[in-house]
DONU-390965 format. One record per residue (C-alpha): y, x, z; residue in three letters. Coordinates in pm, 1 decimal, padded with zeros to 6 digits. Layout:
<atom <Y, X, Z>, ALA>
...
END
This chain:
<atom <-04090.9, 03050.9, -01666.6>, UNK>
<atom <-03941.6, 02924.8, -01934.2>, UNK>
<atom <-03795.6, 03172.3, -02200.4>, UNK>
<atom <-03600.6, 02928.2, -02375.8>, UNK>
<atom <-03427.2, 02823.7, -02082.9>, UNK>
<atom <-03316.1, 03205.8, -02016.8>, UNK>
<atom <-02956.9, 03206.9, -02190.4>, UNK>
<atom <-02634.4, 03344.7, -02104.3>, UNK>
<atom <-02330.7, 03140.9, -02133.5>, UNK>
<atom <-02245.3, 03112.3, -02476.2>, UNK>
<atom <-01843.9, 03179.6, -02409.1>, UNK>
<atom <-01933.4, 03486.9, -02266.5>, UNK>
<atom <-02142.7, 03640.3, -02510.1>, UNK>
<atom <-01872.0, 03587.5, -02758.0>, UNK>
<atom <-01599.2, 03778.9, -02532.1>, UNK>
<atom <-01857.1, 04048.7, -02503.0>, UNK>
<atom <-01952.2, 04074.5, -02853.6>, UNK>
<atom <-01865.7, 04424.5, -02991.9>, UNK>
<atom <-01941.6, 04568.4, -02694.4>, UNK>
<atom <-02189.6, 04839.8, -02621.6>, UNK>
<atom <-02139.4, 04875.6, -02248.5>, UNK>
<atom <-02074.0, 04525.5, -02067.7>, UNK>
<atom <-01883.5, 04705.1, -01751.9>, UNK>
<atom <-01531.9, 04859.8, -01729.4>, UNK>
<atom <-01686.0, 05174.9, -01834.1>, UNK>
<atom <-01661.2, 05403.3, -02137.0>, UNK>
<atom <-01934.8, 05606.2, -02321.2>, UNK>
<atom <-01778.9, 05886.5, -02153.7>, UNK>
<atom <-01848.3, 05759.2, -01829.9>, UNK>
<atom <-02175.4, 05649.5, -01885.8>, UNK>
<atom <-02262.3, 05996.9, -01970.4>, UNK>
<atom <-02066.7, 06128.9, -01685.5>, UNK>
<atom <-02322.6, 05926.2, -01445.1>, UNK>
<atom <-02621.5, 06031.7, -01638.7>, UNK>
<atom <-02537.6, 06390.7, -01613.7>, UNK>
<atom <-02457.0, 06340.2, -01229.0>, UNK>
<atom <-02790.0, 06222.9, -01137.3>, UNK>
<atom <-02952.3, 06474.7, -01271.8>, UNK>
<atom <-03222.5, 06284.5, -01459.9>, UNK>
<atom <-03527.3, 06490.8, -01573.2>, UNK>
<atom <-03714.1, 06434.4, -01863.7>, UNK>
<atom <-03945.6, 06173.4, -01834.9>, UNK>
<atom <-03791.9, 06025.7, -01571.2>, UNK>
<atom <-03858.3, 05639.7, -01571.9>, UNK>
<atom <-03567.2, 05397.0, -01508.5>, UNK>
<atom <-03595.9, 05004.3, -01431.8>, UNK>
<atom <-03291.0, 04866.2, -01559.9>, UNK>
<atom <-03200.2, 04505.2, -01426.9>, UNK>
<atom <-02951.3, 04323.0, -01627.6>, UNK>
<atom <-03006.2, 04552.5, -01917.9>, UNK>
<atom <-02728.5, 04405.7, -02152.9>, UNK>
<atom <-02763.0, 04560.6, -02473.6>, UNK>
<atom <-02965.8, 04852.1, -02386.8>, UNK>
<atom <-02668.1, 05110.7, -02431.9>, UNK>
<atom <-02738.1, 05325.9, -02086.1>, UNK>
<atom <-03163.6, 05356.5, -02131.1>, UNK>
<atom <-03102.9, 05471.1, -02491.5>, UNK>
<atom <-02851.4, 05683.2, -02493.2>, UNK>
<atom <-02983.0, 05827.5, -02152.0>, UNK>
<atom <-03323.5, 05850.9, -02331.5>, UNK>
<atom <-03193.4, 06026.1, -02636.4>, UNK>
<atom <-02979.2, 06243.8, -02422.7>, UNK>
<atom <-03211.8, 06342.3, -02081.1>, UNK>
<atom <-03605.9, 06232.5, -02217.3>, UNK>
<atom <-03623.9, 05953.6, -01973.8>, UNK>
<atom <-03835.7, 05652.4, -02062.3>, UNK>
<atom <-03732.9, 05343.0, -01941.1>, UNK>
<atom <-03792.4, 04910.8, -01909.6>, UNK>
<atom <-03512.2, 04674.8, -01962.3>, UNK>
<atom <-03472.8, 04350.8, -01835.1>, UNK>
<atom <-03196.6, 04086.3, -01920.6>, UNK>
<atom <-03152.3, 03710.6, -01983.6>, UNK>
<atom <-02975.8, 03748.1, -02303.0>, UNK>
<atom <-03242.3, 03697.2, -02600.8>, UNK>
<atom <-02959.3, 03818.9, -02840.6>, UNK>
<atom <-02925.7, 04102.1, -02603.4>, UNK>
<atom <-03229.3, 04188.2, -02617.0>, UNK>
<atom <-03285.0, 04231.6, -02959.6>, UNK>
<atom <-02943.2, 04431.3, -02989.5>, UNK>
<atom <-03132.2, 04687.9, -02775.1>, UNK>
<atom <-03430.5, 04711.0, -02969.5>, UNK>
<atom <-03206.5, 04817.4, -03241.6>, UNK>
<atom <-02986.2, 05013.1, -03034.5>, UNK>
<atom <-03284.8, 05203.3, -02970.6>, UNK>
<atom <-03415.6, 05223.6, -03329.5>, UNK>
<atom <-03081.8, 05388.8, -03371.6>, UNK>
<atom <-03102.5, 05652.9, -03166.1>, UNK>
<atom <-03444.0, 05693.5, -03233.8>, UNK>
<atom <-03603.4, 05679.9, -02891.7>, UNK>
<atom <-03772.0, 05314.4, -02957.6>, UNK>
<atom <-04055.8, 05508.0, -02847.1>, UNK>
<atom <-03910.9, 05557.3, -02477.3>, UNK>
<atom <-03746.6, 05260.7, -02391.9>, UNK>
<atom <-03851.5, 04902.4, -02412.2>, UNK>
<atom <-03682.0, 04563.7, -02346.7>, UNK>
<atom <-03824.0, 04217.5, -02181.3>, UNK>
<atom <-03618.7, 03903.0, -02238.6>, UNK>
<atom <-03632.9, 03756.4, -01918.5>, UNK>
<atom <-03491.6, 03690.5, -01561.9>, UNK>
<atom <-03409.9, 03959.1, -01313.7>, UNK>
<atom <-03400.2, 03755.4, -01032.8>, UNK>
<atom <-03719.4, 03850.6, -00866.5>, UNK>
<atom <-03816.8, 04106.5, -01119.9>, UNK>
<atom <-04036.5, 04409.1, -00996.7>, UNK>
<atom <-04174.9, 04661.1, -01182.4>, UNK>
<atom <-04569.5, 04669.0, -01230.8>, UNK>
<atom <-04542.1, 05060.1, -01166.7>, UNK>
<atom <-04303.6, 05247.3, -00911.5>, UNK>
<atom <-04020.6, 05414.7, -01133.5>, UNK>
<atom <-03801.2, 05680.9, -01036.1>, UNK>
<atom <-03464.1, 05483.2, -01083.9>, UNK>
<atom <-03443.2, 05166.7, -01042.5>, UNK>
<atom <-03077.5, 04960.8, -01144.1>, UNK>
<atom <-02868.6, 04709.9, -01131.6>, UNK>
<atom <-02507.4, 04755.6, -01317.8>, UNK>
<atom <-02308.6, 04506.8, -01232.9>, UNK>
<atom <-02492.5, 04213.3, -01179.6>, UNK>
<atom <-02575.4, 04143.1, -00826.4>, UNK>
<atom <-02570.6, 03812.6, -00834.8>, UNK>
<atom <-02950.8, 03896.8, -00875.0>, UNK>
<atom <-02996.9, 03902.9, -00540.5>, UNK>
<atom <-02734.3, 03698.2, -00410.7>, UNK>
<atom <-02501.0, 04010.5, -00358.7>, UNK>
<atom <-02546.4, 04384.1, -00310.7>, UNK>
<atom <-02754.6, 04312.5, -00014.2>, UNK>
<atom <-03027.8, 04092.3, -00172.7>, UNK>
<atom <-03031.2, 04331.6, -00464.1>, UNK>
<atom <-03080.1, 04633.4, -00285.4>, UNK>
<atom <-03411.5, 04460.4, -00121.1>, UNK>
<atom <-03531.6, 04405.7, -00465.6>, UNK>
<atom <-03445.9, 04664.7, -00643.8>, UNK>
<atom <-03622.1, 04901.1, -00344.4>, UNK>
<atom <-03970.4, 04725.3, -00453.4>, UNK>
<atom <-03988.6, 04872.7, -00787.3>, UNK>
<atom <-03898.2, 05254.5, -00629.8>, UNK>
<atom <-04079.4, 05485.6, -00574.7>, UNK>
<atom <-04042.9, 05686.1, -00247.7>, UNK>
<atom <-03774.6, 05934.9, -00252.3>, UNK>
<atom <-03662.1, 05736.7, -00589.9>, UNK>
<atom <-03261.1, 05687.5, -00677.7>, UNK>
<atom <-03135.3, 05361.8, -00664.0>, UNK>
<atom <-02812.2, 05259.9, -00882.5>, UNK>
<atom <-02591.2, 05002.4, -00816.6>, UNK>
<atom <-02307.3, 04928.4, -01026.3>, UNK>
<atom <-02030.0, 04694.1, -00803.7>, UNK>
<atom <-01612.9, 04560.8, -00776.0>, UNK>
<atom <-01446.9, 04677.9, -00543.9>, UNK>
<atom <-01104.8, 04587.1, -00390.9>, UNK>
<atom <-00865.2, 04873.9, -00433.6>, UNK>
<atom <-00593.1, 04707.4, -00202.3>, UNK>
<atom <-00563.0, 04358.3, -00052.6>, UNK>
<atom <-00523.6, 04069.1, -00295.3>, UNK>
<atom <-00167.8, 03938.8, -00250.1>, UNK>
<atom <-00258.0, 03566.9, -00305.2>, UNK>
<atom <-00513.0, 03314.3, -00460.1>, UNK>
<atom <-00408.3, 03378.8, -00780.8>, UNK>
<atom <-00434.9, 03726.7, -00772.1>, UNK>
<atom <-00844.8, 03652.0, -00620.1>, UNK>
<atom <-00909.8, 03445.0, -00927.9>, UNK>
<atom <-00746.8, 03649.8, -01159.5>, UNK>
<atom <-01045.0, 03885.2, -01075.0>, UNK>
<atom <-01286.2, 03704.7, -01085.6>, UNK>
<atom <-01339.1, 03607.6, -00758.6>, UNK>
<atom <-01335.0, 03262.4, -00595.2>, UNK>
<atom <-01247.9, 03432.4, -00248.6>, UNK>
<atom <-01177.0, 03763.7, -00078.2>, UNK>
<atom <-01492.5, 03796.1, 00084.3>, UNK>
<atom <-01639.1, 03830.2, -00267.4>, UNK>
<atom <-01553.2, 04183.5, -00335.3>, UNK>
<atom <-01573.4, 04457.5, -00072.9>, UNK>
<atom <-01337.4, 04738.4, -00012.2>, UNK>
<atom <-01458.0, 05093.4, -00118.9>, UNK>
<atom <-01541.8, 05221.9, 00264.7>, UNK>
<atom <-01734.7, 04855.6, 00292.3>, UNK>
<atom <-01925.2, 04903.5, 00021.7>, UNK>
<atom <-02075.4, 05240.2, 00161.9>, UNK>
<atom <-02063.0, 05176.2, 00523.0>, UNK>
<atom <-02290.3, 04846.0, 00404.4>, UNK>
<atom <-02492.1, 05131.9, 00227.6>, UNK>
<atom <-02552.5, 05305.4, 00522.6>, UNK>
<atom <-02635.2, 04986.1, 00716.4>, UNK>
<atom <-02895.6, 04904.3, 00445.9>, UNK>
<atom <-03081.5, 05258.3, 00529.4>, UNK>
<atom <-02951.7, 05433.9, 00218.9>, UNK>
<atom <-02714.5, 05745.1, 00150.0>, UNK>
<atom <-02460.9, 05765.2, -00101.5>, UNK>
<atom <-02535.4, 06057.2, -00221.7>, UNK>
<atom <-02333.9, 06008.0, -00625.3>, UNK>
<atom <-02056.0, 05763.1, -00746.8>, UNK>
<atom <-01910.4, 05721.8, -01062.1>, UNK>
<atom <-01550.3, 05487.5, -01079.7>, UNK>
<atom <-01405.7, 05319.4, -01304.6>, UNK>
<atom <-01022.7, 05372.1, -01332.0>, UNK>
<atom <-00735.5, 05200.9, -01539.0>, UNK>
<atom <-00805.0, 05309.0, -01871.0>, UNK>
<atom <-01160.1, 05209.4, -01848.5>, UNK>
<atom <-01064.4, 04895.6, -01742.8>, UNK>
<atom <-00877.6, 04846.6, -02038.5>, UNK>
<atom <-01114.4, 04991.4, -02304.2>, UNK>
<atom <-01335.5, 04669.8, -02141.6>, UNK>
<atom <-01074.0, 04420.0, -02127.6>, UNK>
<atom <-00830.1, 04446.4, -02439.2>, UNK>
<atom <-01149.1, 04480.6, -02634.0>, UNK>
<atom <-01226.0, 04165.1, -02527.7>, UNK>
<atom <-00865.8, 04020.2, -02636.7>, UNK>
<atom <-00953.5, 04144.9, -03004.4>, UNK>
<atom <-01315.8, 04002.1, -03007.1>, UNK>
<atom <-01134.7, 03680.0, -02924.4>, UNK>
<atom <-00892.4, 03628.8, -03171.6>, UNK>
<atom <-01092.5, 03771.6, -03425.8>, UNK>
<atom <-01376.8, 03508.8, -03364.5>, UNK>
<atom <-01029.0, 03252.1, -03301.1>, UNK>
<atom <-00918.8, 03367.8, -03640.9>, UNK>
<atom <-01316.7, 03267.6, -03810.3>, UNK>
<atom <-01395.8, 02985.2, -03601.3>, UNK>
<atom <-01050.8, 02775.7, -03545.8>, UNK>
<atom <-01286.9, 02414.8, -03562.9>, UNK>
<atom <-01546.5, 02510.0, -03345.2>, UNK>
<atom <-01578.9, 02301.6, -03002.8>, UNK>
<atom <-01547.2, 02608.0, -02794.6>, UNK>
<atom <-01206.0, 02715.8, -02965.0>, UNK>
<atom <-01013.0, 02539.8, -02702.2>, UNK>
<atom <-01151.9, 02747.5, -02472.0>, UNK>
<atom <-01143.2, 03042.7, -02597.6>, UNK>
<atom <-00798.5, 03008.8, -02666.8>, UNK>
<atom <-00722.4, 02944.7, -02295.8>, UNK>
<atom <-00873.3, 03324.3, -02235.0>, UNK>
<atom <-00672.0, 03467.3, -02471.6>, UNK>
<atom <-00357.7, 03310.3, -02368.3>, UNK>
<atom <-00375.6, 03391.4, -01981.8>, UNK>
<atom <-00625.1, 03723.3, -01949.8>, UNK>
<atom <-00410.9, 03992.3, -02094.2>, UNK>
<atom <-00146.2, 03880.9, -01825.4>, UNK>
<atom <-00406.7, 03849.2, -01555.5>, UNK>
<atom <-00537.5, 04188.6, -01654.6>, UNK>
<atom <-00222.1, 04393.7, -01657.9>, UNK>
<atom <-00093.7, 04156.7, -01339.6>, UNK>
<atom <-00341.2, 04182.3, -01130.7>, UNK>
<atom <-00671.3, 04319.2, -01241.0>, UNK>
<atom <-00651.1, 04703.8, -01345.0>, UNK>
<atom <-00456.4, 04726.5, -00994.1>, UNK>
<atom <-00644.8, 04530.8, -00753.7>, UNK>
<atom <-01006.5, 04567.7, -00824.4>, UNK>
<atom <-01204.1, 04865.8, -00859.6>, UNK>
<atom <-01557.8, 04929.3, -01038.4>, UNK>
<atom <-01849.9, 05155.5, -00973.8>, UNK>
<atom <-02208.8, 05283.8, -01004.0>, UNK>
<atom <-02331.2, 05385.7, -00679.5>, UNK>
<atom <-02658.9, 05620.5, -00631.8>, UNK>
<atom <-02868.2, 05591.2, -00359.1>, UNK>
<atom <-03165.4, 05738.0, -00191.6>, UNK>
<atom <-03339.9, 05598.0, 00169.2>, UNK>
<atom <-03289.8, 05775.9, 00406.2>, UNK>
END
């Protein structure tokens, strides 16, 4: 495969840029979920979709584990490698610049992940089937996904989250009676709530009009300035109520 081909959109690197954790979740959370799975040292984690490295480094700094991150974002990528210079675990966790669609690990691992990015697999489904060929037996499977917290009132309201229909998202009980289907138990969850959701999003609103403020010429301005206008009033509308956020942790059963 091409690497040069592997890119993120550019728009939405530059909404996410500032960001260490690219999820409606805080530090605080993050932490929360490592210290409910009870990692063990030298644990080792696949982590598909790896953003900018923040949950194998500080999860290596703070529990031992080693871990291999995979993501599409070459800028990403390097972010992590200094992320993890940082923290001073460069020595546990690596970082691959390329696509996670497919990806399995050359050795089992004990965790194997996907936050927030299913579209991997074509939706939690297709990304449980992958991510299940990288783990080991008895191994912990995350998966971070929306959720609907109560029925979208209208189209709007769907798009407003992200979605282009209803069937996009699952409710909470869907998500882990599909779980169940899939052969797994649920046997840890960590959700996002409003304030989390906000950390995420009105971070984003600053990012944007400080890169608005430095770049007013630039052809993607226009653009930008669209987001800025209407996603503050689709957040506080419709997003931190309707739709929910979590990292689910599965074993087989």
């Amino acid at each position: 495969m091409d690497k040069k081909a592997l890119a993120l959109p550019r728009h939405f690197l530059i909404r996410e840029t500032g960001q260490r954790v690219h999820n409606p979740y805080t530090p605080e959370k993050l932490a929360t979920l490592g210290a409910a799975i009870r990692l063990n040292p030298g644990d080792r984690i696949l982590d598909l979709c790896s953003g900018t490295g923040e949950m194998l480094c500080t999860w290596a700094r703070d529990h031992g584990i080693t871990g291999h991150g995979v993501d599409i974002a070459k800028d990403w990528i390097r972010l992590s490698g200094v992320r993890a210079a940082e923290l001073d675990v460069a020595d546990r966790v690596t970082f691959e610049h390329n696509d996670a669609r497919g990806y399995v690990a050359a050795e089992r691992v004990d965790v194997a992940a996907c936050i927030g990015a299913t579209w991997i697999g074509d939706g939690v489904t297709g990304t449980v089937r992958l991510l299940e060929q990288s783990l080991r037996p008895g191994g912990l499977m995350l998966i971070g996904e929306p959720f609907w917290r109560s029925e979208p009132p209208s189209q709007e309201a769907i798009e407003a989250c992200h979605a282009r229909t209803r069937d996009d998202f699952d409710t909470l009980p869907g998500l882990v009676r599909l779980f169940g289907e899939l052969g797994y138990d649920l046997v840890e969850m960590v959700l996002a709530d409003e304030d989390s959701w906000d950390r995420y999003a009105a971070a984003q609103w600053f990012t944007l009009r400080q890169w608005l403020d430095a770049n007013p010429d630039d052809g993607l301005a226009p653009a930008v300035r669209q987001d800025l206008d209407r996603e503050p009033l689709r957040h506080t509308t419709y997003r931190r109520n309707l739709l929910g956020w979590g990292v689910f942790a599965l074993k087989a059963r």
